[in-house]
SETI-53381 format. One record per residue: z, x, y of N, C-alpha, C in turn; residue in three letters; residue number from 1. Coordinates in steps of 0.001 Angstrom, whole numbers, plus 500000, padded with zeros to 6 digits. Atoms other than C-alpha are relative to their C-alpha. Layout:
BEGIN
    n_pz    n_px    n_py   ca_pz   ca_px   ca_py    c_pz    c_px    c_py  type  seq
       Z       X       Y       Z       X       Y       Z       X       Y   ALA  NUM
...
This chain:
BEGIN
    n_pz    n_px    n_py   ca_pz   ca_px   ca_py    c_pz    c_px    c_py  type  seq
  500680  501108  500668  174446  802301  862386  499995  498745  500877   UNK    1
  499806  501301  498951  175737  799562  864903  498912  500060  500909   UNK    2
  500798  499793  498553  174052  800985  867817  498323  499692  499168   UNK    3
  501788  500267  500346  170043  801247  865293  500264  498021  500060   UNK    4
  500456  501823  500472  170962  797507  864425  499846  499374  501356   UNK    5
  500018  500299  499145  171651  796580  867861  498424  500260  500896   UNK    6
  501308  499496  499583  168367  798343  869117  498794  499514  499274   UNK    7
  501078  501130  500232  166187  796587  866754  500421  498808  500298   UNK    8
  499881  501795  499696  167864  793118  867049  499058  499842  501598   UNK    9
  500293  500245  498755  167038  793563  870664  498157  499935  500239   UNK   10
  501681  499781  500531  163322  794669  869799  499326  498020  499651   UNK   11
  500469  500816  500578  162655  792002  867590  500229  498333  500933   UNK   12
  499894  501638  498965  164499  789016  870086  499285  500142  501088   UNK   13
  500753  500430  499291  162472  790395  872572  498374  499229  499851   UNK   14
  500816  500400  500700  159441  790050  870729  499708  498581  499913   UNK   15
  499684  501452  500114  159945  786585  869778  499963  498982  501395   UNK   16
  500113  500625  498452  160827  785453  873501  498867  499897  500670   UNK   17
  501152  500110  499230  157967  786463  874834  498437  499596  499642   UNK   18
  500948  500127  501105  155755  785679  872069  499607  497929  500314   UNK   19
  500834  501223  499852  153571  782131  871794  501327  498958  499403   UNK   20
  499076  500647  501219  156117  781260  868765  501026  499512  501157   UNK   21
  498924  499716  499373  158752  781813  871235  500112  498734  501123   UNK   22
  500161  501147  499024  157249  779135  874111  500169  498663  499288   UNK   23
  500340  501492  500603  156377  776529  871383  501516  499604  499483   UNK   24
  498907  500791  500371  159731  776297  870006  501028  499769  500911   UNK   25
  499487  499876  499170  161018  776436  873557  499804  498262  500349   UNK   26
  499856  501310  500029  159534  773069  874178  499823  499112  498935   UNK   27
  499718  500823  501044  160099  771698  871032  501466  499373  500000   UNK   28
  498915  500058  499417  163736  772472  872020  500303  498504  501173   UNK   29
  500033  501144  498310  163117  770352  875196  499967  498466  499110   UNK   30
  500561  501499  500492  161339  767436  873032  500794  499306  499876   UNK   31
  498940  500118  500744  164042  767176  870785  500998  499364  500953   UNK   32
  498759  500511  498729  166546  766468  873803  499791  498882  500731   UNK   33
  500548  501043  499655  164324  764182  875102  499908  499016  499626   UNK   34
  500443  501089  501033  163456  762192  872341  501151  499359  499531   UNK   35
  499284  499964  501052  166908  762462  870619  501627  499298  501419   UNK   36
  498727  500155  499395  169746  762014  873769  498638  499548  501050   UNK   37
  500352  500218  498393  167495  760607  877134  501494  499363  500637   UNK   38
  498888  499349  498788  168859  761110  879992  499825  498812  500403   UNK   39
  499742  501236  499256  168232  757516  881426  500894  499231  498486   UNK   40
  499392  500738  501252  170003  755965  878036  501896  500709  500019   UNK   41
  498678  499543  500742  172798  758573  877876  500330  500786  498995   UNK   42
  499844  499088  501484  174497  760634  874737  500710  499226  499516   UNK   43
  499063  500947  501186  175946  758879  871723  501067  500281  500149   UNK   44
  498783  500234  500135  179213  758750  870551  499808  501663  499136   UNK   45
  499826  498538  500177  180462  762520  869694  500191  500247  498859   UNK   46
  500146  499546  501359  180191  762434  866235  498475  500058  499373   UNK   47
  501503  500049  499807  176315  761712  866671  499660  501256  500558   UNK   48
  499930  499204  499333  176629  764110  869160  499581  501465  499227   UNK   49
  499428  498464  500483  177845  767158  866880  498920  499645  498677   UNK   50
  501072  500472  500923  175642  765452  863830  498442  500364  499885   UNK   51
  501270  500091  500155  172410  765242  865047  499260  501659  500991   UNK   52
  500438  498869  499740  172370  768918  867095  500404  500791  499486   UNK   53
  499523  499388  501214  174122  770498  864344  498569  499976  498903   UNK   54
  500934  499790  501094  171044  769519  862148  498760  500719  500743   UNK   55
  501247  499423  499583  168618  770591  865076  499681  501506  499953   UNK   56
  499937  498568  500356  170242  773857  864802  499938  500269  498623   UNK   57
  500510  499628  502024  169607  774202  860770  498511  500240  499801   UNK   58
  501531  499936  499713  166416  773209  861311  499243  501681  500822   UNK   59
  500160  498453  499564  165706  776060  864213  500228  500615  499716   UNK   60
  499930  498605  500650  167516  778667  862327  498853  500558  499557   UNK   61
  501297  499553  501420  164843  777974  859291  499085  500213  500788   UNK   62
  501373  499762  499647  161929  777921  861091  499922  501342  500974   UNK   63
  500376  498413  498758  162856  781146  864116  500070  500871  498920   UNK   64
  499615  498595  500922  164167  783367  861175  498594  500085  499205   UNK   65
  501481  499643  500231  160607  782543  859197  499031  500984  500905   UNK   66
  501194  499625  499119  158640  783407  862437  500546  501282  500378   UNK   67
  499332  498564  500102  161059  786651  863074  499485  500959  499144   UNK   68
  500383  498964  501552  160672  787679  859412  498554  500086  500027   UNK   69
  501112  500247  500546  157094  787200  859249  499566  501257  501377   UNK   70
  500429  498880  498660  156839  789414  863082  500381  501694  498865   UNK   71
  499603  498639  500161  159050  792102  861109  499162  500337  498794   UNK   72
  500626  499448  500878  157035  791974  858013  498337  500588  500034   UNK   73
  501323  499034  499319  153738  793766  860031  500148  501464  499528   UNK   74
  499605  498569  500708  152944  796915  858365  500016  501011  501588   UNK   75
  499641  498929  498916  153139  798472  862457  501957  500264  499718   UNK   76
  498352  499882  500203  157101  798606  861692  500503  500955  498825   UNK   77
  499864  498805  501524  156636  801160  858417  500739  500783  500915   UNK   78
  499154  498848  499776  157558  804049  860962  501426  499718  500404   UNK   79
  498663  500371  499588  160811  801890  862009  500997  500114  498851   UNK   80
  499804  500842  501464  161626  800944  858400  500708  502010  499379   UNK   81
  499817  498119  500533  161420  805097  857009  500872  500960  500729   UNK   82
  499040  499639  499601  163468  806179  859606  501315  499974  500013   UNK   83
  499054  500053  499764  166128  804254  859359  500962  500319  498916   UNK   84
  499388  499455  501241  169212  805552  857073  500118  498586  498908   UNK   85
  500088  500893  501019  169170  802349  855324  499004  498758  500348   UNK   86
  500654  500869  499745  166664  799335  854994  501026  498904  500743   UNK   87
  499005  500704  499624  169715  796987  855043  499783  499715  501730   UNK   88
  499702  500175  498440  169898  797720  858799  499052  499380  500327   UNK   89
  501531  500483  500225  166435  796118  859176  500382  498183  499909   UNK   90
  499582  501606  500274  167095  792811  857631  501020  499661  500844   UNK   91
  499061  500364  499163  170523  792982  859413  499654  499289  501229   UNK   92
  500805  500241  498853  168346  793084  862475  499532  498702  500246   UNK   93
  500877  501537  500179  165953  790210  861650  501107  498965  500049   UNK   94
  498605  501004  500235  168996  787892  860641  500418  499586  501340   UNK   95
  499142  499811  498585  170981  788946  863935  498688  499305  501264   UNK   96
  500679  500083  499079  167974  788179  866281  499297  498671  499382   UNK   97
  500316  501085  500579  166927  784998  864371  501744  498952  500049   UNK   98
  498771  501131  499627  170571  783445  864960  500327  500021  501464   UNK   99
  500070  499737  498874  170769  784474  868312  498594  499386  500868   UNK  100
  501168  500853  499462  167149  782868  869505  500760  498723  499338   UNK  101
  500002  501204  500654  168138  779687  867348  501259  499366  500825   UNK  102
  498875  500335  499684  171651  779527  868780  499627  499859  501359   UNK  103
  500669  500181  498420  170091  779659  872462  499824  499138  500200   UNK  104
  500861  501520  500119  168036  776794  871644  500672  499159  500012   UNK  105
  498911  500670  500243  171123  775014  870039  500437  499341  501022   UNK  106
  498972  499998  498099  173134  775661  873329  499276  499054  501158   UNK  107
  500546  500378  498934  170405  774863  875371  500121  497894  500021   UNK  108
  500195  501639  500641  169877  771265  873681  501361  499449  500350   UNK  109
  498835  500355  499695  173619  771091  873622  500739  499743  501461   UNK  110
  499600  500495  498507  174226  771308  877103  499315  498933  500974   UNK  111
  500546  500829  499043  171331  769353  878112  500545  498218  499813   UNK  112
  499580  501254  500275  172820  766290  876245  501811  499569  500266   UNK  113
  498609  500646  499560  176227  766398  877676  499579  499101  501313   UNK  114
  500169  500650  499081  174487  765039  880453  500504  498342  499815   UNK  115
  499600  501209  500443  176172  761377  880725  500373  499933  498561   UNK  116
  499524  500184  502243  177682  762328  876937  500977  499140  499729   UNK  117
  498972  500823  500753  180248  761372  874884  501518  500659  500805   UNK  118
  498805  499440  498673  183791  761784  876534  500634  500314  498347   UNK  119
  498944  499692  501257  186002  763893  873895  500723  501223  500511   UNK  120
  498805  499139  500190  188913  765984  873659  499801  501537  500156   UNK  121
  500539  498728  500153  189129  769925  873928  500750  500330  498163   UNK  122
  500348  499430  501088  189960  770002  870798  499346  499966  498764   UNK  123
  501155  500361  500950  187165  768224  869075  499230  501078  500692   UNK  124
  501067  499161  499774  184877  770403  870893  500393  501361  499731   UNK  125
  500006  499120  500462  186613  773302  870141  499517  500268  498740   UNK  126
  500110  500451  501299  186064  772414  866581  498504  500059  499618   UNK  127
  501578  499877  500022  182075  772298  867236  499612  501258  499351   UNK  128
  500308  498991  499863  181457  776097  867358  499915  500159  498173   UNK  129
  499906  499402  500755  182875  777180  863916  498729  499280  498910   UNK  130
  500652  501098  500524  180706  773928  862350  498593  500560  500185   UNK  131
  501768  499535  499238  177084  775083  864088  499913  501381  499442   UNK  132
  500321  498294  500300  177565  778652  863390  499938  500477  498287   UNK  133
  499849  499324  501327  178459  778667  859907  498793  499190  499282   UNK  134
  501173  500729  500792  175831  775986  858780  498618  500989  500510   UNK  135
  500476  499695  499075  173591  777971  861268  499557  501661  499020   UNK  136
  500474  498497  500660  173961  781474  859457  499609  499614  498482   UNK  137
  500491  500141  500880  173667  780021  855908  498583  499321  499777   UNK  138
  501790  499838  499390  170133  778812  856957  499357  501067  500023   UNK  139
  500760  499078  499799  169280  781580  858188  499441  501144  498526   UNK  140
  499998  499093  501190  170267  783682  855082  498501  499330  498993   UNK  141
  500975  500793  500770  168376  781044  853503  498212  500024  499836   UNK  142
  501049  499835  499336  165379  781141  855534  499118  501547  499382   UNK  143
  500717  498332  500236  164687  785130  854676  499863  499643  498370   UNK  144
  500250  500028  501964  164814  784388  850603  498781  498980  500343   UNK  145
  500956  501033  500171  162052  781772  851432  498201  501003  500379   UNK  146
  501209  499166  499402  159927  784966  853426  499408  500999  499121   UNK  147
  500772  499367  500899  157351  787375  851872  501090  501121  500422   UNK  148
  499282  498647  499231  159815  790009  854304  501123  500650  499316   UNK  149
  498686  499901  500821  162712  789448  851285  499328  499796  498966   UNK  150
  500296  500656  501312  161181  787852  848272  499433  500889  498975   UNK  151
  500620  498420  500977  160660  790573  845227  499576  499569  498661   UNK  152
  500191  500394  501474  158998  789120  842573  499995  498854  500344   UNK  153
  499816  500954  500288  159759  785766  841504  500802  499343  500411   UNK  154
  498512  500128  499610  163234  785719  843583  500037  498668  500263   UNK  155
  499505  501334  499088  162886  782949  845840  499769  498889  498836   UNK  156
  500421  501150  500445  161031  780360  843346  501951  499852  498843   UNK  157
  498928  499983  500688  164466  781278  840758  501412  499543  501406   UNK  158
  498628  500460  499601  166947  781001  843626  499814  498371  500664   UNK  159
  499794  501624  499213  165584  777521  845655  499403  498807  498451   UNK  160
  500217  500974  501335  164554  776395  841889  501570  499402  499201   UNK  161
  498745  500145  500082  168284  776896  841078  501008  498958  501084   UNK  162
  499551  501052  499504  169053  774984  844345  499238  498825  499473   UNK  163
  500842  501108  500325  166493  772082  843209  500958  499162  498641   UNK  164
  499046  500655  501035  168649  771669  839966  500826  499937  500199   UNK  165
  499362  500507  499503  171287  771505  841549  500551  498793  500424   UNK  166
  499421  501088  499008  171244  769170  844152  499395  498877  498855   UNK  167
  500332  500993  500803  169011  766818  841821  501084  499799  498878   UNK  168
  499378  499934  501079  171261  767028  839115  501676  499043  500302   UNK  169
  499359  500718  499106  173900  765169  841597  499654  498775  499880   UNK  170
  500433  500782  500471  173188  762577  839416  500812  498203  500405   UNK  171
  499319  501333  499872  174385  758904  841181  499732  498960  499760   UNK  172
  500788  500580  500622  172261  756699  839058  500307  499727  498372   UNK  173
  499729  499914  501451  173834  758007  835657  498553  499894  499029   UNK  174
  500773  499054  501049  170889  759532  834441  499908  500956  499389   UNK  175
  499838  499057  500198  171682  762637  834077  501156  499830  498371   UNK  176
  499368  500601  501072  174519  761190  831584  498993  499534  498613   UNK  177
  500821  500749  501209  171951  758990  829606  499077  501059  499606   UNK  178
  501306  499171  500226  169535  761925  829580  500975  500848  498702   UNK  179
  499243  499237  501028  172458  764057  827673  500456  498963  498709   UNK  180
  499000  500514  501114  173821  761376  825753  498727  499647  498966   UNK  181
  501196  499849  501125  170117  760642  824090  499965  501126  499566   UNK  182
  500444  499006  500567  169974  763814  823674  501153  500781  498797   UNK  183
  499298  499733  501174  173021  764008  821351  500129  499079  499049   UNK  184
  499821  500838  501147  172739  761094  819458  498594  500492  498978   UNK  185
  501371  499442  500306  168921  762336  819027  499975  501503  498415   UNK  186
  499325  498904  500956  170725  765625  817597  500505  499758  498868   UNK  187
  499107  500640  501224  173227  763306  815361  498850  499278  498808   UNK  188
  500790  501339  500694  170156  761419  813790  499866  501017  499072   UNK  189
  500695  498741  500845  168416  764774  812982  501036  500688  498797   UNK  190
  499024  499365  500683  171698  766365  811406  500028  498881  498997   UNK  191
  499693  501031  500353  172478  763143  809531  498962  500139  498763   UNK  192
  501499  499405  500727  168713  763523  807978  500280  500615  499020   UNK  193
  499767  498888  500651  169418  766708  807190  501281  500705  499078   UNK  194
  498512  500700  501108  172778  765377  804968  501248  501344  500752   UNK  195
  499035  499418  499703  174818  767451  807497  500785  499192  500614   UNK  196
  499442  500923  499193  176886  764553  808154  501685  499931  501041   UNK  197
  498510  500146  498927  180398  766024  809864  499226  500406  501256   UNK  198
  500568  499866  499003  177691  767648  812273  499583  498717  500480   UNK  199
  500928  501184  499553  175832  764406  812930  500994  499167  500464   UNK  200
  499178  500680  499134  179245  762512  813675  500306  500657  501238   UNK  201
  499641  498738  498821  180135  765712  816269  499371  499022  501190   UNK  202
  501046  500093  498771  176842  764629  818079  500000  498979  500583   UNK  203
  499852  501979  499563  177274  760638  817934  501262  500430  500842   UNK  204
  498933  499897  499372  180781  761274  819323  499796  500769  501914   UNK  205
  500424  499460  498618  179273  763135  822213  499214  499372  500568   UNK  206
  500706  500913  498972  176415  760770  823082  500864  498855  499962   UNK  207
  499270  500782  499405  179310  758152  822817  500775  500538  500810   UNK  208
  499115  500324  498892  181423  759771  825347  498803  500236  501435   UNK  209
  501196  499992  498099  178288  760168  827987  499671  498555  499980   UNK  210
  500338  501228  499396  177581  756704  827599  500724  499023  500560   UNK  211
  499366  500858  499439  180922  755394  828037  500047  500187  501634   UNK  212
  499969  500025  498814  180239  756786  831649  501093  501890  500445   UNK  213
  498925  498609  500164  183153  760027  830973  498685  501304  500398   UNK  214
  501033  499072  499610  179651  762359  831458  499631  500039  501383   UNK  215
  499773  499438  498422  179758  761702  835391  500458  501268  500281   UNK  216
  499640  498829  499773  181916  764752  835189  499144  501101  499977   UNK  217
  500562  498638  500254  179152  767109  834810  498992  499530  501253   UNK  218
  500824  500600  498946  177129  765236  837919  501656  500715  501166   UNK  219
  499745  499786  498413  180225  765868  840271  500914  501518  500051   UNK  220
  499955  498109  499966  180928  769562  838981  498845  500705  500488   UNK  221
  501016  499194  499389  177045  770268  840116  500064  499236  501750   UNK  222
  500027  500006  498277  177853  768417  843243  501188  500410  500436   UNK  223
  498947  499189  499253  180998  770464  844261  499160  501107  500747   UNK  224
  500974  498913  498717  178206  773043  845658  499877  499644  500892   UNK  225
  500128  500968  498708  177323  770655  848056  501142  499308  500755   UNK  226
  498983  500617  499007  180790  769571  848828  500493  500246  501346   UNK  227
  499929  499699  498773  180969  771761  852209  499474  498625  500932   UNK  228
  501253  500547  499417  178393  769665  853713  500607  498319  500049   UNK  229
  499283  500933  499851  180048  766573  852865  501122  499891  500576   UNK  230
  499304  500005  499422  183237  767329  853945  499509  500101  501059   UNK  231
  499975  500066  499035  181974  768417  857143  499097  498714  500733   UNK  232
  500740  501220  498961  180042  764989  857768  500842  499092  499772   UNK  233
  499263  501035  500115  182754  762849  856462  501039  500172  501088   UNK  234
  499467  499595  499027  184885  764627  858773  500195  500005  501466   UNK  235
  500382  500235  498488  183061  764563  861861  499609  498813  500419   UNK  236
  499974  501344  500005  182237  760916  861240  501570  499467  500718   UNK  237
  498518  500606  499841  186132  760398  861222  500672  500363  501122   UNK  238
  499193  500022  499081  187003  762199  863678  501560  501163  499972   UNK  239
  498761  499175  499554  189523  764588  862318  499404  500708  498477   UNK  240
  500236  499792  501479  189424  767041  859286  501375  500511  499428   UNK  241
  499043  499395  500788  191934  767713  857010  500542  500786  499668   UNK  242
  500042  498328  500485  193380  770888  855532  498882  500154  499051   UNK  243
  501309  499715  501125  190714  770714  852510  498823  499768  500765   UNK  244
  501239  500158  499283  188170  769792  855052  499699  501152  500985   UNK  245
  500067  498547  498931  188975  772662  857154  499475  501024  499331   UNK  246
  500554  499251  500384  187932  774703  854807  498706  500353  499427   UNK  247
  501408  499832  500222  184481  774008  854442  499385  501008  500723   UNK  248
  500730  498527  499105  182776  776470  857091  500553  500809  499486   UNK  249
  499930  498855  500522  184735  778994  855581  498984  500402  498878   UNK  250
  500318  500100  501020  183423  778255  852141  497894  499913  500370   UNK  251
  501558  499127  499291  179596  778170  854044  499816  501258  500151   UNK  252
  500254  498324  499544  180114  781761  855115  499915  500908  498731   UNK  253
  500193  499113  500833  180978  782905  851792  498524  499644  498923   UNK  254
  501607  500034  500604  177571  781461  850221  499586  500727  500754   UNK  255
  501155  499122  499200  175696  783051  853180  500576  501734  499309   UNK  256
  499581  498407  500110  177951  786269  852317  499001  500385  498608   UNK  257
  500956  499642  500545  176738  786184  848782  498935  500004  500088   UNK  258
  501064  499738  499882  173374  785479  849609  499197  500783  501028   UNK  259
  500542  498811  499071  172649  787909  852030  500167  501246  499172   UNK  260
  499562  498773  500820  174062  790788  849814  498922  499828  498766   UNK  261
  500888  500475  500665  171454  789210  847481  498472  500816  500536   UNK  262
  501380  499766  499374  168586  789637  849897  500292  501643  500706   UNK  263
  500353  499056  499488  169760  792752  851002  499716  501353  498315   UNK  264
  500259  499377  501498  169937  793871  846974  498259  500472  500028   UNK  265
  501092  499671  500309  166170  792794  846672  499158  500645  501052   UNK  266
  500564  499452  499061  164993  793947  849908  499551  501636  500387   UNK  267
  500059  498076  500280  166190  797790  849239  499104  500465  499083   UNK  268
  500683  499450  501242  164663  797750  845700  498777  499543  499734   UNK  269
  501135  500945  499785  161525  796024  847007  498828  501138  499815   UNK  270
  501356  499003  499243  158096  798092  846871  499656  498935  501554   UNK  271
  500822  500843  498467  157077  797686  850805  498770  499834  499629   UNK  272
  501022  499974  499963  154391  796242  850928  499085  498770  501385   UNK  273
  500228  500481  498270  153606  795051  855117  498898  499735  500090   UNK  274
  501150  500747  499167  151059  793093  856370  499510  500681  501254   UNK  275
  500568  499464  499071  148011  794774  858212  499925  498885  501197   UNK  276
């Protein structure tokens, strides 16, 4: 099984390399380095550094793993697809050869801006790798639920609709509060009406504790999803991370874990259906 996955990854990254897709995001790569670190100016300070090519690599994941997935979803690849003992290996493929072009790019960018960089430690830079790679693969995962090459049905609009409420719902405005707490006093009026009055106090008692402000708690229980992401920028801002901060990239890998096991769920139980 190693060796088929290995033999398409290689397929498909060549593909890509030599492909149009492959030049344009080659000097986009370049731009980016240009635009973002020049070389007569210098490189920022190494938390800019790890910041702003950390996001270039998120970015490239999403967009090579689209243009990957979209190469592998050509109906010439049916006889690759039927052969192999499992689809799984397939997607594996795509994934593997979509972090591997992206991470190139990364590197490439990354090395071109040490030129005159930031002067730091070996063990902030050791510290880089695990940071890039893990934001780097949960993209990617990401990237394939967004492609026709994964998406079975309705999948993607339910899973990035589920991120949408989410992150919005990361309410720092205290709306999300006032939105619930009308909506139980609203409840208390109706009950009240309807001479069910121990219900109708229940409800007042609940839109009074969202208004005293106590309903934040349900704004920073939907933003604990997002707390990786924070830790690792408050972190790299500072300069050092913590033990609870250390464990963000882990806690990235295991989203990508579930959501790959996701996409490889709908991907098996998919009708093919490949682009002439």
């Amino acid at each position: 099984m190693t060796q088929r996955i290995l033999v398409l990854t290689g397929y498909l990254l060549r593909r890509f390399v030599f492909s149009f897709a492959g030049l344009i995001f080659l000097n986009l790569a370049l731009a980016f380095w240009i635009l973002m670190f020049p070389p007569g100016q210098g490189t920022p300070d190494a938390d800019n550094y790890i910041l702003v090519i950390g996001a270039f690599g998120a970015v490239a994941t999403f967009l090579i793993t689209l243009s990957i997935a979209t190469h592998a979803n050509h109906a010439a690849h049916y006889p690759l697809v039927v052969r192999l003992a499992s689809r799984v290996e397939f997607l594996t493929a795509v994934l593997l050869a979509a972090l591997l072009a992206a991470g190139f790019l990364q590197a490439l960018v990354a090395l071109l801006a040490l030129y005159r960089g930031p002067v730091t430690d070996w063990q902030r830079l050791l510290s880089i790798p695990p940071l890039w790679i893990a934001v780097n693969i949960l993209t990617a995962v990401l990237a394939l639920h967004a492609t026709d090459f994964v998406t079975n049905g309705w999948s993607r609009v339910y899973l990035f609709g589920v991120l949408a409420i989410l992150l919005f719902s990361q309410d720092s405005n205290g709306f999300l509060s006032s939105w619930f707490g009308g909506l139980a006093e609203n409840i208390g009026s109706f009950m009240m009406r309807s001479g069910a009055a121990s219900a109708g106090n229940f409800f007042f008692d609940i839109g009074r504790w969202f208004a005293s402000g106590s309903g934040g708690a349900i704004s920073r229980a939907f933003g604990l999803v997002f707390w990786p992401f924070r830790a690792i920028t408050e972190a790299t801002v500072a300069g050092v991370f913590d033990r609870l901060q250390a464990l963000a990239p882990a806690l990235l890998l295991l989203y990508a874990t579930f959501l790959f096991l996701l996409a490889a769920d709908l991907f098996a139980a998919k009708d093919l259906d490949f682009v002439e």
